[in-house]
C-alpha positions as CSV (number, residue, x, y, z in Angstrom):
1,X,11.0,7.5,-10.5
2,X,9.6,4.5,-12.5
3,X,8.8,5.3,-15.9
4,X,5.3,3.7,-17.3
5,X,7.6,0.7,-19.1
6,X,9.2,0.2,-15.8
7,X,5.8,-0.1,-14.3
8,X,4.6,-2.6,-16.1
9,X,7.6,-4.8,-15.8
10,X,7.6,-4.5,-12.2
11,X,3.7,-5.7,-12.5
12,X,5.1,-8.7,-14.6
13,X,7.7,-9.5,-12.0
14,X,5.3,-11.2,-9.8
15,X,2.2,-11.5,-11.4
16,X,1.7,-11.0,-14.7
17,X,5.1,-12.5,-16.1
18,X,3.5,-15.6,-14.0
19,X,1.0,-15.9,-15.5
20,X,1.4,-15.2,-19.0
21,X,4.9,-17.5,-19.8
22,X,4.8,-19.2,-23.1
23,X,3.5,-23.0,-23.7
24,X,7.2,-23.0,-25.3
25,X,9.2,-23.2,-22.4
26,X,11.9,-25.6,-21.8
27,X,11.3,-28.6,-19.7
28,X,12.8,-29.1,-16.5
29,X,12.0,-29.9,-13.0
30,X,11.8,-26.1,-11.4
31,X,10.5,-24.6,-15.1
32,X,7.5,-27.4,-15.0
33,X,6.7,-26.7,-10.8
34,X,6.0,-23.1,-12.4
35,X,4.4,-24.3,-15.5
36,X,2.1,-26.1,-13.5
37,X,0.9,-22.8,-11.5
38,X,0.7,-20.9,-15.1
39,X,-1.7,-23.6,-16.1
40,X,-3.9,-22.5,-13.1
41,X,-3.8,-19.8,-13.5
42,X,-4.7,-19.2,-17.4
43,X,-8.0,-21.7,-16.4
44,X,-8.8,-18.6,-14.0
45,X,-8.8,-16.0,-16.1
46,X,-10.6,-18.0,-18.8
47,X,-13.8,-18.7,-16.5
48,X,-16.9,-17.3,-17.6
49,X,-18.1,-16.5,-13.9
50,X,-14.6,-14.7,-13.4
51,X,-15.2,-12.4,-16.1
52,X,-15.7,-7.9,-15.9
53,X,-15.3,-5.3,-13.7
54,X,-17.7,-6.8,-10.7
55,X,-15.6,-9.9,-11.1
56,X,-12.3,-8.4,-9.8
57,X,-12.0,-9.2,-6.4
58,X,-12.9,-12.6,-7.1
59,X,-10.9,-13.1,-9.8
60,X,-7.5,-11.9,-7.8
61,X,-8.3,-13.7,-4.9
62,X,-8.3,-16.7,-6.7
63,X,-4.7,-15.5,-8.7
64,X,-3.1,-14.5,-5.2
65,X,-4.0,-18.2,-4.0
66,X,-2.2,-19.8,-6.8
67,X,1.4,-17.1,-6.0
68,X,0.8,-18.0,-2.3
69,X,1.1,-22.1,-3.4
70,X,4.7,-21.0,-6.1
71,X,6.1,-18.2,-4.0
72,X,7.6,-18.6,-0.6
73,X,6.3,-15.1,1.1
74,X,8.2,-16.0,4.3
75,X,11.8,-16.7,2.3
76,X,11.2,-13.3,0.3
77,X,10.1,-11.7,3.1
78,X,13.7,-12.9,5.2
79,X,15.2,-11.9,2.4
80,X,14.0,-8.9,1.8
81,X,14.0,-7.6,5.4
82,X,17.8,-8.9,5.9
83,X,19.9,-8.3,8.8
84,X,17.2,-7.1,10.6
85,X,15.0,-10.6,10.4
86,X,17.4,-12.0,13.1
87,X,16.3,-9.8,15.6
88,X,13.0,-9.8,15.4
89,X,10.3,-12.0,17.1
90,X,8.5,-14.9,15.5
91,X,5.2,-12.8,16.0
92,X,6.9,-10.0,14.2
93,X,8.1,-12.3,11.6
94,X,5.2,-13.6,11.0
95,X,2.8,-10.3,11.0
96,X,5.9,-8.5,8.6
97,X,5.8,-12.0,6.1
98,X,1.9,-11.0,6.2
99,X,2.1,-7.3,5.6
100,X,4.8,-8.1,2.9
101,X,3.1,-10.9,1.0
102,X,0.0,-8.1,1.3
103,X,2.1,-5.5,-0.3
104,X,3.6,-7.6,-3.4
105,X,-0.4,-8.4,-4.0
106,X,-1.2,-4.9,-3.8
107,X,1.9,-3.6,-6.2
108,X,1.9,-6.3,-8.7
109,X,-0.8,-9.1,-8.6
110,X,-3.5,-6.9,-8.3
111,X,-2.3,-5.3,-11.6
112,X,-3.2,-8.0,-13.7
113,X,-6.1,-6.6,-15.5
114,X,-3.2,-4.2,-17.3
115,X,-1.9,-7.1,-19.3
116,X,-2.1,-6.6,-23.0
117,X,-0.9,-9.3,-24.7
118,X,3.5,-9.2,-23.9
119,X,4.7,-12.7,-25.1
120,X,7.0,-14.3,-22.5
121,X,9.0,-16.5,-23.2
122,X,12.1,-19.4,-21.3
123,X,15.3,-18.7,-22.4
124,X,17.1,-21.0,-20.0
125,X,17.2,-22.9,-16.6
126,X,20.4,-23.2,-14.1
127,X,20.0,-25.6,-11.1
128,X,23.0,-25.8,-8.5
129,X,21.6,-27.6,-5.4
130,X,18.7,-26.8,-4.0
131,X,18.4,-23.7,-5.9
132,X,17.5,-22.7,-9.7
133,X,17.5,-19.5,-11.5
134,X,14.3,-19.8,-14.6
135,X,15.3,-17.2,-17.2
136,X,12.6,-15.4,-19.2
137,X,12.2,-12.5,-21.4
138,X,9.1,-10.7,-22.0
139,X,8.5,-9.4,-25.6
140,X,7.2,-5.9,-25.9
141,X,5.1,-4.2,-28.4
142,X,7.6,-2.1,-29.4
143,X,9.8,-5.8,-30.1
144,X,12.4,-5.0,-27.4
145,X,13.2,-8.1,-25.3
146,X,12.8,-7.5,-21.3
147,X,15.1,-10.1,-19.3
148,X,13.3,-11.5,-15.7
149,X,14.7,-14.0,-14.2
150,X,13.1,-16.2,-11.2
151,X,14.9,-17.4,-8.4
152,X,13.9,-21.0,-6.8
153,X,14.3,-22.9,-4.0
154,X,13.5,-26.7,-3.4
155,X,10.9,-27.6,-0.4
156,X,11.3,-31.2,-0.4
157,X,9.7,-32.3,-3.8
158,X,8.7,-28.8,-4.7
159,X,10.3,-25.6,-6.4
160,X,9.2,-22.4,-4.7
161,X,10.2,-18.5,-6.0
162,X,12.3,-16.5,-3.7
163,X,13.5,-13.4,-6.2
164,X,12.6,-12.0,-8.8
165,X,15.6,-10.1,-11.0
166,X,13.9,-7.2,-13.6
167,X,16.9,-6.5,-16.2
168,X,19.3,-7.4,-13.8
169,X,17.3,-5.5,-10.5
170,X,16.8,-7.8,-8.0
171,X,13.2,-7.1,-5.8
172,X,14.5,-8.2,-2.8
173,X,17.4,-6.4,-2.9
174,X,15.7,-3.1,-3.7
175,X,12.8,-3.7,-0.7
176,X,16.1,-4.4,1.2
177,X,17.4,-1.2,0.7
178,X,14.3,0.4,1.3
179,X,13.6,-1.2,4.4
180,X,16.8,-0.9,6.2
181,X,16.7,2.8,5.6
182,X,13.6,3.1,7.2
183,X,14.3,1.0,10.3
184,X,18.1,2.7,10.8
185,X,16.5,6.1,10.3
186,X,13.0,4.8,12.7
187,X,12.6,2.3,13.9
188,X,11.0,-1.1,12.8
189,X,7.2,-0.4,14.0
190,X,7.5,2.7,11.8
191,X,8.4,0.2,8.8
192,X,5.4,-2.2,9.6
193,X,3.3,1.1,10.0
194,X,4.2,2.0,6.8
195,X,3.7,-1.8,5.4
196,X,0.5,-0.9,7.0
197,X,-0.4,2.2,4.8
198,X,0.7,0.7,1.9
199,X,3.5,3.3,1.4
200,X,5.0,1.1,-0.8
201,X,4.4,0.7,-4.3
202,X,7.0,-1.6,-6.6
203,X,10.6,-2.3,-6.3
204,X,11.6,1.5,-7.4
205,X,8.7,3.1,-6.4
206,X,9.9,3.9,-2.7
207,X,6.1,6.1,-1.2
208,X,3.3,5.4,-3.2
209,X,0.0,7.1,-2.4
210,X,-0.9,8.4,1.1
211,X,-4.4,8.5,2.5
């Protein structure tokens, strides 16, 4: 079970964290491709016509199109189906990247609203190849310090996120775990049926609500 911190963090891990990094960070190639999307993103939630409850959908629509331009749905989605990506179809890839890029909007973007004011800051950057781990840690109001870490790829001139690790947890991992239980216990039309229903929740979260 996830406590209420947990919760929050696990909003941060895709969303929020995104949006909210500090102006501080350290330079560098993958850390400034994010940056960039941060900017964005701020501008967003700083527009007038973006503002209150009626504004919502609005408001997220316009977040989710920014993640959809710095995260690479289809690599997290490969990832966090695993084994079981091989065998599928490209139509079935293609509809479970969908349904997965639809749940990770539902479980953590569209949480945005609950951010109060966690300082995030960069703590470090690691590039080997074509891929880059962006460490951050989020600063609580209780002053405990939260590590997330993105993972990156490079798309040609770009730097796209992949993972997400929340104190060490790494979301595509736990989906992973999640997901093969389901298809080696069911099948693989009950997991997109369940993608569906938005049975899912967060990382830990397994069943959210029903109905």
């Amino acid at each position: 079970m996830m406590t209420a911190r947990r919760l929050l963090l696990g909003a941060a891990s895709v969303g929020v964290t995104l949006i909210f990094v500090s102006h501080a960070a350290h330079a560098g190639t993958p850390t400034e491709e994010l940056r960039g999307r941060v900017d964005q993103v701020i501008k967003i939630l700083q527009r007038s016509d973006l503002q209150g409850d009626s504004k919502t959908t609005e408001r997220r629509t316009a977040v989710r199109k920014v993640a959809n331009d710095i995260f690479d749905f289809q690599e997290t989605a490969k990832r966090s189906l695993g084994r079981h990506w091989q065998a599928r179809t490209p139509a079935e890839r293609e509809e479970f990247t969908h349904l997965f890029a639809d749940l990770l909007e539902h479980a953590y973007i569209g949480r945005i609203d609950q951010y109060s004011g966690e300082n995030v800051n960069y703590v470090g950057e690691s590039v080997e190849g074509d891929q880059a781990t962006i460490r951050t840690k989020i600063l609580t109001k209780q002053g405990s310090q939260v590590p997330i870490d993105y993972r990156m790829l490079r798309q040609g001139d770009r730097w796209r996120v992949y993972d997400v690790i929340i104190e060490g947890v790494s979301m595509t991992a736990n989906y992973r775990t999640q997901f093969n239980k389901i298809i080696q216990t069911s099948s693989f039309d009950d997991l997109i049926a369940k993608l569906k229903a938005r049975e899912f929740s967060g990382p830990e979260g397994g069943k959210g609500k029903q109905g």
